[in-house]
C-alpha positions in Angstrom: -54.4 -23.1 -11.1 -57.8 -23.9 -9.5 -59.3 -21.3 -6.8 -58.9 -24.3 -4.5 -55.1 -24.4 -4.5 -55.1 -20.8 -4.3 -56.8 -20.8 -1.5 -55.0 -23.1 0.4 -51.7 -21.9 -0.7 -52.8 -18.7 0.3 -54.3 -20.6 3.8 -50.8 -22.1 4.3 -49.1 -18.4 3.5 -51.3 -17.3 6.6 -50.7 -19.8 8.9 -46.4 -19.6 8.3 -46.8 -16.1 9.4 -49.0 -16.8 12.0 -46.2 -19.4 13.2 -43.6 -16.9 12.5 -45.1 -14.1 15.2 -45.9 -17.4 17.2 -42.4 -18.1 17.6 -41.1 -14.3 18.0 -43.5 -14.1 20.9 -42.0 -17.2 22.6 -38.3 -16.2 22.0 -39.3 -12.6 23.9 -40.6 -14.7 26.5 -37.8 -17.1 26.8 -35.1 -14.1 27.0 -37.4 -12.2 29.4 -37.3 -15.4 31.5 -34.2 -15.9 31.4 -33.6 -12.0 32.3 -35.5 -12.4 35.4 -34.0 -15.7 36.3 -30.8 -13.9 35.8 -31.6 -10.9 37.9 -32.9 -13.4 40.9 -29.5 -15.2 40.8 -27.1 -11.6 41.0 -29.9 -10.5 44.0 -29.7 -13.8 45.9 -25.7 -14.0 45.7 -25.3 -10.5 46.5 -27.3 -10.9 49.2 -25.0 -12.1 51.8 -22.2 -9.4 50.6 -24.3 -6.7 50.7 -25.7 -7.5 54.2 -22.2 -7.2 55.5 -21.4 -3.7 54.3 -22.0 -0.9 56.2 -24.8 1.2 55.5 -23.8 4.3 53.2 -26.6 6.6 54.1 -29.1 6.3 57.0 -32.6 7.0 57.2 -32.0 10.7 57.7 -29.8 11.1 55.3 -32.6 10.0 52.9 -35.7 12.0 54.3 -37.0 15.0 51.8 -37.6 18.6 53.8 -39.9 20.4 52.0 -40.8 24.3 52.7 
């Protein structure tokens, strides 16, 4: 084989991983998306039934004394 077809082939070998991690990336993006997306929905149609409910612990209840 000529150093010229190696070099591509080897050119081509680069670039298919390069597209591989390319694509990995995106598909953590897209599922990280789609988590937040997700998280936004439950918050927004919660909202309304946790507004209703009486508050478990007050302001007080929540305050730190330190010595």
């Amino acid at each position: 084989m000529p150093v010229r077809d190696m070099t591509m082939k080897t050119d081509i070998q680069v670039i298919k991983e390069e597209v591989s991690e390319i694509k990995n990336l995106l598909n953590d993006l897209i599922h990280q998306n789609e988590t937040i997306g997700m998280m936004k929905i439950s918050e927004r149609s919660l909202h309304q039934f946790l507004q209703d409910e009486p508050d478990i612990y007050t302001l007080d209840d929540a305050k730190v004394v330190y010595r």
